[in-house]
Structure formats: structure tokens, C-alpha cells
Phi, psi and omega in degrees: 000141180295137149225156207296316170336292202301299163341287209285328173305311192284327156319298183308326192269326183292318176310294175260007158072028166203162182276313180310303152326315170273347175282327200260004172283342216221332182101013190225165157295141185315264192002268167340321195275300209293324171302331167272358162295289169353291200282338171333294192307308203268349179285333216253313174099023181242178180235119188248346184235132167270112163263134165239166212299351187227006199192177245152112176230134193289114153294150174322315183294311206256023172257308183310014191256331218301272171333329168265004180269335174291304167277355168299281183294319168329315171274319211277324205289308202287336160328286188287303280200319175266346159279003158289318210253085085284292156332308162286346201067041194260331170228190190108157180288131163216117187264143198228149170210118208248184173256130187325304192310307208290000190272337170285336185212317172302308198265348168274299207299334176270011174246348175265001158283292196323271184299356172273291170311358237178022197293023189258337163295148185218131204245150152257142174216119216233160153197178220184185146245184192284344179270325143004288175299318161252039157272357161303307234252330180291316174293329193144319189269030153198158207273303192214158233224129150229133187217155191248142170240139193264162174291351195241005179231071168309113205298177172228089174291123167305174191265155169085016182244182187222180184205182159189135160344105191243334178214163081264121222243158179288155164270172191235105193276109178253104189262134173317150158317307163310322170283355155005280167335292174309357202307319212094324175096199168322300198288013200243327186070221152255061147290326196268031161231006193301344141304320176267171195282178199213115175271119152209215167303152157328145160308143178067358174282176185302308180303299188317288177354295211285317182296309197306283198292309186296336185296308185315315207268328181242023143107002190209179189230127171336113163268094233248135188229353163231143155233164156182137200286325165323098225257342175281333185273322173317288174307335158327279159284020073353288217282310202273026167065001165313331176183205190210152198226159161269098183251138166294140178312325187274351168259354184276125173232131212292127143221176187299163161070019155201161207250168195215127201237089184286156192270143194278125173319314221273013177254303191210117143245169180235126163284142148233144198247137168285130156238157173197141170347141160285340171275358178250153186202051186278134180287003195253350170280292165340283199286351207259334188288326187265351185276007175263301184317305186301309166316321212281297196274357141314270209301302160313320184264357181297000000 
């Protein structure tokens, strides 16, 4: 294989039509220039310099060499410039995927900071939940994951994956607007509903999982008469005087007709975790990981 060193060497001699010129242009000794014209000479099987004894003249062959040698370091320069910025995380592919609550608002505000600062990055963006998701993200087929864990349902991560902290958010006890009175506040929690039907997630998911145990905790079990992974249909039916629901802060969006009760953090929180292999360790996740972050604290003061 040609080096490139030697390219630029042989440029250089065309350029200034002696090896001593091209040496003191470049920083090295005629010697030196000519020993790399030589090995120049012997990879390529051509003769590219006539010497004579005080001088050096370009063959024919190596000024019809001059343009492709040119685009050779040209691509190698444009080469070396993109693997810098891959490197920095300032551009490069990064396919991604969140769980629906973080897709309404955490993850656009953090890709339209992202990519405004950064328009050299390019995000595919998919979502799903997280046990869905992560046989994607173990395969290959996506670089980085955000998946939530509630506190009182500890996840079971796979293995060879890795994770960081990107929110932690309250849950929201969401009640028809009549039932107001009755919250109680904070200290009562959902004890003081423990009567009414109760809208919730699918069976077995993290949210039913989280409704089952604080219930569980205040002595009594959730009479649960909807379920949907939909957290705007969940809040619907709350409005529509149908039940009472646990909705995480990042999935709640306010409408008439229902009062809302945050839960003591120290009881209950939902986490969301960045997760991605532990064998990629592309610095182009890390930026894409501090632009969640950043939204993440936009959201917490909202």
C-alpha cells in the first residue's frame, strides 16, 4: 500500500522541481526526500525522477501521476475531518428509541437543542417499550434506548447493557374534579380511593406492577375496571368521571374536569435511564445522553 507521507513528498518535488526544495518546504533532507521518492519509485514499479548528478526532473509518468495523487491526500484529509467529528460526537448516525410518555416532550426538546447544535448528527427515532426494545438494542439494532423504572418494581437489566440516569419524575394521583375533597393531599394518598374503580396499565407491566403494591402497602387492592398502555386515553377516562389513575408526570397533559395529587417521591418515583451497550463507547451517544439530560432538567422545572 502507498504512503501517503511519500504522496505528499512526491507533490512537493513536483512542485518545486528538486529534492533539497522539497525538503526544506516539508522539513526533512534532500536524502531523505530522495529515499522516499526510491521507495515511492519501487512500490508503484515506475520511474518517476531522471537524477542527475545536481538535479532531478519529473517523468512524464509521474506529472500524469500529479492529479491523482492530489485526490488521494484530498479524500485522505476529508477522511481524517470526519473521523475527528465522529469522534467528537459532533456528527454520525445514532438509531434510538424511547418509551411514549418520554416521546411526547423529553426527547423532542432534546433532539431539537441537540441537532440545532449539532446539525451534523442524524437520529432515527423509534419507540416501543422497554422490554420490546431491549432485544433491539443487544442486537444491534439500535445504538440507544430510554426505558423507566418505577421504584417500588425493580427492572431486571440484561446483561452487557449499561445505563444513566437521565430524569427523575413524580407520579400523579389523577381523579375526577368531584372527588377533589376527598384527596387528602399528599399524606393520604391513594388510600383515600380505595373505593373507586381504578384505571390502569395492562396487566403485568411496570404501571399495573406500581398501582398493585402502593395499594397493596395501604392495605387494600385496586378495583381496576380499564386498563391502556395509553396514558391521554387513561387521563380521558379520569375526566370522564369513570375512575382514578397513577399517571407519571411526563405523560400527563392538564384537561378539564380532573384534579391531580403528587405522590411523596419517598414512596414512589419513575426513573428514565439512557441505556446502550457497554461495548460501544461511541463519544456520539454521550452527546446525544448529555442533550436528554439537559431537557430532562427543562422538564423537572416545568
Amino acid at each position: 500500500m502507498l504512503n501517503p507521507m511519500h504522496l505528499k513528498t512526491f507533490l512537493a518535488v513536483l512542485r518545486t522541481g528538486s529534492f533539497a526544495d522539497a525538503g526544506r518546504e516539508l522539513d526533512y533532507s534532500a536524502s531523505a526526500v530522495s529515499q522516499q521518492m526510491s521507495l515511492l519509485e519501487r512500490s508503484t514499479g515506475l520511474c518517476l525522477f531522471e537524477r542527475e548528478a545536481h538535479s532531478v526532473r519529473a517523468t512524464t509518468t509521474a506529472k500524469s501521476l500529479s492529479d491523482g495523487a492530489i485526490e488521494v491526500l484530498t479524500s485522505l484529509l476529508r477522511f481524517e475531518d470526519q473521523a475527528a467529528s465522529l469522534a467528537s460526537g459532533d456528527s454520525g448516525r445514532v438509531k434510538m428509541a424511547s418509551f411514549p410518555s418520554a416521546g411526547a416532550s423529553l426527547v423532542p426538546r432534546a433532539l431539537a437543542t441537540l441537532l440545532r447544535e449539532s446539525p451534523g448528527i442524524d437520529v432515527v427515532l423509534n419507540e416501543g417499550e422497554p422490554d420490546l426494545l431491549f432485544p433491539l438494542l443487544l442486537e444491534g439494532d439500535l445504538d440507544l434506548m430510554l426505558a423507566y423504572e418505577y421504584s417500588v418494581v425493580p427492572r431486571e437489566w440484561p446483561t452487557g447493557l449499561t445505563r444513566e440516569l437521565v430524569l427523575r419524575e413524580n407520579l400523579l394521583l389523577v381523579a375526577p374534579a368531584d372527588l377533589a375533597p376527598r384527596s387528602g393531599g399528599v399524606e393520604r394518598g391513594v388510600r383515600a380511593f380505595a373505593d373507586e374503580n381504578w384505571v390502569s396499565s395492562d396487566a403485568g407491566t411496570g404501571g399495573a406492577l406500581c398501582l398493585e403494591r402502593l395499594c397493596a402497602s395501604e392495605g387494600f387492592s385496586p378495583r381496576i375496571a380499564f386498563r391502556s398502555n395509553n396514558y391521554e386515553t387513561v387521563v380521558g377516562i379520569v375526566a370522564s368521571g369513570l375512575g382514578v389513575a397513577l399517571v407519571p408526570t411526563l405523560a400527563f397533559r392538564p384537561v378539564d374536569g380532573v384534579f391531580t395529587t403528587p405522590l411523596d417521591p419517598n414512596l414512589v418515583v419513575r426513573s428514565a435511564y439512557a441505556v446502550h451497550r457497554i461495548a460501544n463507547s461511541s463519544q456520539l451517544l454521550e452527546t446525544v445522553i448529555r442533550a436528554l439530560k439537559r431537557a430532562a432538567l427543562v422538564e423537572n422545572a416545568a
